[in-house]
C-alpha positions in Angstrom: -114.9 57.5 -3.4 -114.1 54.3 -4.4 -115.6 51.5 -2.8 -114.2 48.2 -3.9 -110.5 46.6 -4.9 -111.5 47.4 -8.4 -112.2 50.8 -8.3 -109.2 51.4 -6.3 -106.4 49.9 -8.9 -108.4 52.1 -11.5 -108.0 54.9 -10.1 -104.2 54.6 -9.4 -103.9 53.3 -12.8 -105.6 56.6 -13.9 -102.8 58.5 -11.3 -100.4 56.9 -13.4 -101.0 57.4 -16.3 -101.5 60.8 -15.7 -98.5 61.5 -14.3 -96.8 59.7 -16.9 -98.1 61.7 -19.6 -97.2 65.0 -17.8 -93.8 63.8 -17.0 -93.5 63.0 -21.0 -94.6 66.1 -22.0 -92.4 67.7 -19.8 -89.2 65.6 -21.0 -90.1 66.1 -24.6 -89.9 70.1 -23.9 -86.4 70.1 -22.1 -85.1 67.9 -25.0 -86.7 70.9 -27.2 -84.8 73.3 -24.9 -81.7 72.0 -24.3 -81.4 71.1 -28.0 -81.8 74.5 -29.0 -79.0 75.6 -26.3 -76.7 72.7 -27.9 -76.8 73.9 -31.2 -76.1 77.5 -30.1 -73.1 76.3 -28.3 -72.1 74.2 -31.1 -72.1 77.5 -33.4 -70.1 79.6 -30.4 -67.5 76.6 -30.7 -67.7 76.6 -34.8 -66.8 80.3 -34.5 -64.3 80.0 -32.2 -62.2 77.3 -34.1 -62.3 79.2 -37.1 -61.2 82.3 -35.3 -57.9 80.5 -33.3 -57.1 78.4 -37.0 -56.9 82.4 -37.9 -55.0 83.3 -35.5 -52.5 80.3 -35.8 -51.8 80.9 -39.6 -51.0 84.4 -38.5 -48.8 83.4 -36.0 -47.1 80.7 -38.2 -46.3 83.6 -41.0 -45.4 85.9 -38.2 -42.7 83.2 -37.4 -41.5 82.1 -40.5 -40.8 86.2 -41.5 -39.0 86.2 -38.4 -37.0 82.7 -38.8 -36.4 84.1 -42.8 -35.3 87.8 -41.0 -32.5 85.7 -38.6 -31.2 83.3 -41.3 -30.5 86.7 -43.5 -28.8 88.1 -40.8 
């Protein structure tokens, strides 16, 4: 055990460190993580404005043959 002032602040400075270096380590991995589930979500939400741009130009010629049907009429 530590005996003097000294030896005390070194070892909480050693505590501290030590935790500080686990709690980086940590935070580096869940920006690893999360980063990977961000750029999944960003490719779900790529796929799903190309798929509703679809299905507005569908709708949009669905309409204008309808609006070109009524005028004939």
């Amino acid at each position: 055990m530590p005996s003097s002032s000294a030896d005390w602040r070194e070892l909480v400075a050693v505590i501290l460190i030590s935790v500080t270096t686990i709690l980086t380590a940590w935070t580096a991995f869940q920006a690893s993580k999360w980063g990977g589930a961000m750029s999944t979500s960003f490719s779900q939400a790529s796929a799903a404005r190309i798929d509703a741009a679809r299905l507005e130009s569908d709708a949009n010629q669905q309409a204008s043959v309808q609006i070109t049907l009524f005028t004939q009429w």
